[in-house]
C-alpha positions as a Markdown table, in Angstrom:
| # | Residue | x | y | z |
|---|---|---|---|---|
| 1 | Unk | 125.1 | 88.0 | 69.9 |
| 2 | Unk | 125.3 | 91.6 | 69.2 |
| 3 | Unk | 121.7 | 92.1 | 70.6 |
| 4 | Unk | 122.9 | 90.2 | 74.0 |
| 5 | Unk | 125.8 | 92.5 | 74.5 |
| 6 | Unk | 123.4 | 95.4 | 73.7 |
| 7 | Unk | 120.8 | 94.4 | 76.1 |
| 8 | Unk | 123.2 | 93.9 | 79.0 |
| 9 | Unk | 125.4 | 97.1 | 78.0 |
| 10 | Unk | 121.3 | 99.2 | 78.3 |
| 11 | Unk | 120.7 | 96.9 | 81.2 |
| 12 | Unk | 124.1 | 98.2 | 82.8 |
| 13 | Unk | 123.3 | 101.8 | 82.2 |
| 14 | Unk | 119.6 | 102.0 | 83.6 |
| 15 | Unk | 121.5 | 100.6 | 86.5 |
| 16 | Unk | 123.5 | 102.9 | 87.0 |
| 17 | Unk | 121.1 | 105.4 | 86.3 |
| 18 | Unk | 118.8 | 104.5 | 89.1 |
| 19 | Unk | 121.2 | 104.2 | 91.9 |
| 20 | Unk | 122.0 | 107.8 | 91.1 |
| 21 | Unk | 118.5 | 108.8 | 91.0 |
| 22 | Unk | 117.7 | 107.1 | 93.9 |
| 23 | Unk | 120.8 | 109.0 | 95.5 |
| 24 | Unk | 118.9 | 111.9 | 94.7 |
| 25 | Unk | 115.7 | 111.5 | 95.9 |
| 26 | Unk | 117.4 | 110.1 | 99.5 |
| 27 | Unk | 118.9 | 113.6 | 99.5 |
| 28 | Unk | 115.8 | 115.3 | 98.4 |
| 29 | Unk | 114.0 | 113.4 | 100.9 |
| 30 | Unk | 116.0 | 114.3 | 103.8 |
| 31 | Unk | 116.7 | 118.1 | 102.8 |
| 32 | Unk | 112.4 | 118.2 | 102.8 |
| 33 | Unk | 112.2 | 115.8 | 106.0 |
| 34 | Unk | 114.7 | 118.5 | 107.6 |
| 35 | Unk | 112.4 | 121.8 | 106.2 |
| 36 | Unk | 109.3 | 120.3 | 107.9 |
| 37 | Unk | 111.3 | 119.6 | 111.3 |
| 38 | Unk | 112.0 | 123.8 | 110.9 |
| 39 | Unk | 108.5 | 124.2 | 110.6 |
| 40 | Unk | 106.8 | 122.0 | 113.3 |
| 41 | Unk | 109.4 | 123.5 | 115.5 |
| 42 | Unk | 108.0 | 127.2 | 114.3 |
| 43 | Unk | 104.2 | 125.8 | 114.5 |
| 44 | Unk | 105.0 | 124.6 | 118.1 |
| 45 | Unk | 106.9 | 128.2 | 119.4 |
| 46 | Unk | 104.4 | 130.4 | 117.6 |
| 47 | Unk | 101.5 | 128.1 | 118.6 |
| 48 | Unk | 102.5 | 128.2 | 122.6 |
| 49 | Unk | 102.8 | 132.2 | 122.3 |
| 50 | Unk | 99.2 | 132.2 | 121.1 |
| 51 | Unk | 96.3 | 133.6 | 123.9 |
| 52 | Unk | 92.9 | 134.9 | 124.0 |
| 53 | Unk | 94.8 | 138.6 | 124.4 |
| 54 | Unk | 96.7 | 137.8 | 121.0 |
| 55 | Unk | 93.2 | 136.6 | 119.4 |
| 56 | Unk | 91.8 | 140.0 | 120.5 |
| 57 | Unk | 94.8 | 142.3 | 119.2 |
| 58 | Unk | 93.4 | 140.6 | 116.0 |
| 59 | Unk | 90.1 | 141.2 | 116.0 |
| 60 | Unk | 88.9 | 137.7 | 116.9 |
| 61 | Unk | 85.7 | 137.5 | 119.2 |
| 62 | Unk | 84.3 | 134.0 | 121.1 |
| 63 | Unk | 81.9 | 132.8 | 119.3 |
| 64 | Unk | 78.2 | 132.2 | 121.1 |
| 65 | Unk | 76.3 | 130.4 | 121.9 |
| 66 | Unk | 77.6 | 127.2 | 121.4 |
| 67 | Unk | 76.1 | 124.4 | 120.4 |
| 68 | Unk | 76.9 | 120.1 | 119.8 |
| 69 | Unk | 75.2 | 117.2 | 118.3 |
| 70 | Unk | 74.7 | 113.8 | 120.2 |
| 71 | Unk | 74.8 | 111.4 | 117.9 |
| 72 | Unk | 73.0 | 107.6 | 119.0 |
| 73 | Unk | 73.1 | 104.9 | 117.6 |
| 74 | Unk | 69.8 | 104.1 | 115.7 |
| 75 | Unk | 68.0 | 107.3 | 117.1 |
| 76 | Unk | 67.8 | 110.9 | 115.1 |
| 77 | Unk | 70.4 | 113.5 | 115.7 |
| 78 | Unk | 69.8 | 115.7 | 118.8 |
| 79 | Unk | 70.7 | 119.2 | 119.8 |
| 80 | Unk | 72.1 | 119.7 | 123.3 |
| 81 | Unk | 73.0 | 123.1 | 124.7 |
């Protein structure tokens, strides 16, 4: 008998226990969920300020010539200009 009430008494407390740490990750989830909201939102304002006049304040140059790969089905990779 005593091990029954001690297995229901641990069962009771690891309960307990979960339901608060699953309170805590809901809130850690949403406090993250909201921190990446901030960032897309800084990615998107910083991203649509971006032109070819800010690349070359920075020192960034088009690359050339560029090439691409066709790739068929069944057939060797070939080189396109």
């Amino acid at each position: 008998m005593c091990a029954f009430v001690t297995a229901y008494g641990y069962c009771i407390v690891r309960s307990v226990i979960n339901v608060t740490l699953r309170q805590e990750l809901t809130v850690s989830i949403q406090e993250t969920e909201a921190r990446i909201g901030a960032l897309e939102n800084t990615y998107l304002e910083r991203s649509a300020a971006l032109s070819e006049a800010h690349a070359l304040a920075y020192g960034l140059v088009e690359l050339a010539p560029k090439a691409y790969v066709r790739v068929n089905a069944g057939e060797r990779l070939t080189r396109r200009p």
